[in-house]
Structures are given as C-alpha cells and as structure tokens.
C-alpha positions as CSV (number, residue, x, y, z in Angstrom):
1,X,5.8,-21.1,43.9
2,X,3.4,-22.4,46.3
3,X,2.0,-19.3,47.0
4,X,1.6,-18.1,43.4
5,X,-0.3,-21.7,43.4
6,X,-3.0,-20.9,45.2
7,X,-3.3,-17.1,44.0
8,X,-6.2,-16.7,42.2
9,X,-5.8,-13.6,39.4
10,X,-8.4,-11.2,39.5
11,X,-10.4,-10.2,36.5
12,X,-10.5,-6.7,34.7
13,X,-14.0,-6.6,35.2
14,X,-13.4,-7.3,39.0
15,X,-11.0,-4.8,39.1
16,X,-12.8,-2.3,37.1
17,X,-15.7,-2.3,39.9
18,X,-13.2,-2.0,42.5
19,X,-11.9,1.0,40.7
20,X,-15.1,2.3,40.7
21,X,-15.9,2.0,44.2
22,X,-12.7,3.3,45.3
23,X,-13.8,6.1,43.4
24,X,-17.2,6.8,44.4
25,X,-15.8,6.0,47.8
26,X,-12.9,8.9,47.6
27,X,-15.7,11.0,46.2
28,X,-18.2,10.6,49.6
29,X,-15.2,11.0,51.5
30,X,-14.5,14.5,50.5
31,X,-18.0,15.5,50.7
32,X,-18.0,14.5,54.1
33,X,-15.4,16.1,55.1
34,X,-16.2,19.1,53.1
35,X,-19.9,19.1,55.2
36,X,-18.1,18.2,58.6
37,X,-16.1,21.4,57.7
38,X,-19.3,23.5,57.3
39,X,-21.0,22.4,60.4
40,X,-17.1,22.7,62.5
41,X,-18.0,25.8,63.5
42,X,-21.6,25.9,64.2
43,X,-22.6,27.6,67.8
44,X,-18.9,27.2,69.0
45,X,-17.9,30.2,71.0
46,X,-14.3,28.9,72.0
47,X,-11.2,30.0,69.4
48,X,-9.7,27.2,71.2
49,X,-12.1,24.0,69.5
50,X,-12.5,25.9,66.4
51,X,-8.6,25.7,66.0
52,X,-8.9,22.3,67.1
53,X,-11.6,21.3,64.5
54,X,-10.1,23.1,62.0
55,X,-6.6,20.7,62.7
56,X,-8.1,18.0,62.6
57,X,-10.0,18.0,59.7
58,X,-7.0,19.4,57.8
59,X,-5.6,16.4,58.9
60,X,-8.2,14.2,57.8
61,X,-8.4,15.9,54.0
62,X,-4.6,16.1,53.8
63,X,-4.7,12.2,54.3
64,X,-7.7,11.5,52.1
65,X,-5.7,13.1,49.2
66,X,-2.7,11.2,49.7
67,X,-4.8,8.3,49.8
68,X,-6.4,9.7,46.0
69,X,-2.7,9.9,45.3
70,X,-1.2,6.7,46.1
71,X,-4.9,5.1,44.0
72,X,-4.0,7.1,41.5
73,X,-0.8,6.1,40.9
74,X,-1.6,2.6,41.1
75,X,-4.5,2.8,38.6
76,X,-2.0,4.3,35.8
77,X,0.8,1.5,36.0
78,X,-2.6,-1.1,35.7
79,X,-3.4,1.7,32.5
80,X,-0.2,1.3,31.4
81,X,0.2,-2.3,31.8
82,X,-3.0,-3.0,29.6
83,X,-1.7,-0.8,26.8
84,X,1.8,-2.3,26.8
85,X,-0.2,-5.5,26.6
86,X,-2.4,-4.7,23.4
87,X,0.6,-3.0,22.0
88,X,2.1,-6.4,22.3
C-alpha cells in the first residue's frame, strides 16, 4: 500500500502520446532497417559478410516485430479496458 501511495496514475492524454511515439518510433525503425538492408550489400565482394549482414539484420527485424507485437498487445487490453469502462 505504500507503494501504490506514491504511484502517480498517468493520464490518457499522456498515454495517448506515448502511444504515438512508440508508434512513429516502430515506424523509423523498420525504415531503417529496411534502408540498412538496401545498402547491406553495396560493393561487398565476400558471400561470407553478405550472409553475415543478411543474419543479422534478420535478426534485428525479427526482434523489432516482436517488439510491434508485445505493443500491440498491450495497447488492445488499455482499448479494452476503456470500453469496459464507458460500457460501465
């Protein structure tokens, strides 16, 4: 109880910017991996560290959408939440 003291509650216009930053965040993410992916290969002679680039920024995308995932399944319980509560 002392801890829920001291926690302050956010608003919903607080969260709705963080939403919205997360989003255009996830957004310039992609496009920067989706450039880096372009410009991988670029004057590299060596099948070797094009396999390597390749890895690795399947790595990077693969994370980025569990990342979108994860968000996205926390935005719809705060969704749901808000309708339960104007349905109440």
């Amino acid at each position: 109880s002392h801890i829920m003291s001291e926690y302050v509650r956010m608003t919903d216009t607080e969260r709705d910017q963080i939403d919205q930053d997360a989003q255009v965040f996830m957004r310039t993410c992609a496009d920067a991996i989706h450039q880096l992916r372009t410009e991988a290969h670029k004057g590299v002679q060596s099948a070797q560290v094009k396999e390597h680039r390749t890895a690795v920024l399947d790595f990077i995308e693969d994370y980025l959408k569990r990342v979108c995932k994860l968000y996205s399944e926390q935005r719809a319980i705060r969704v749901k939440q808000v309708i339960d509560k104007k349905r109440l």
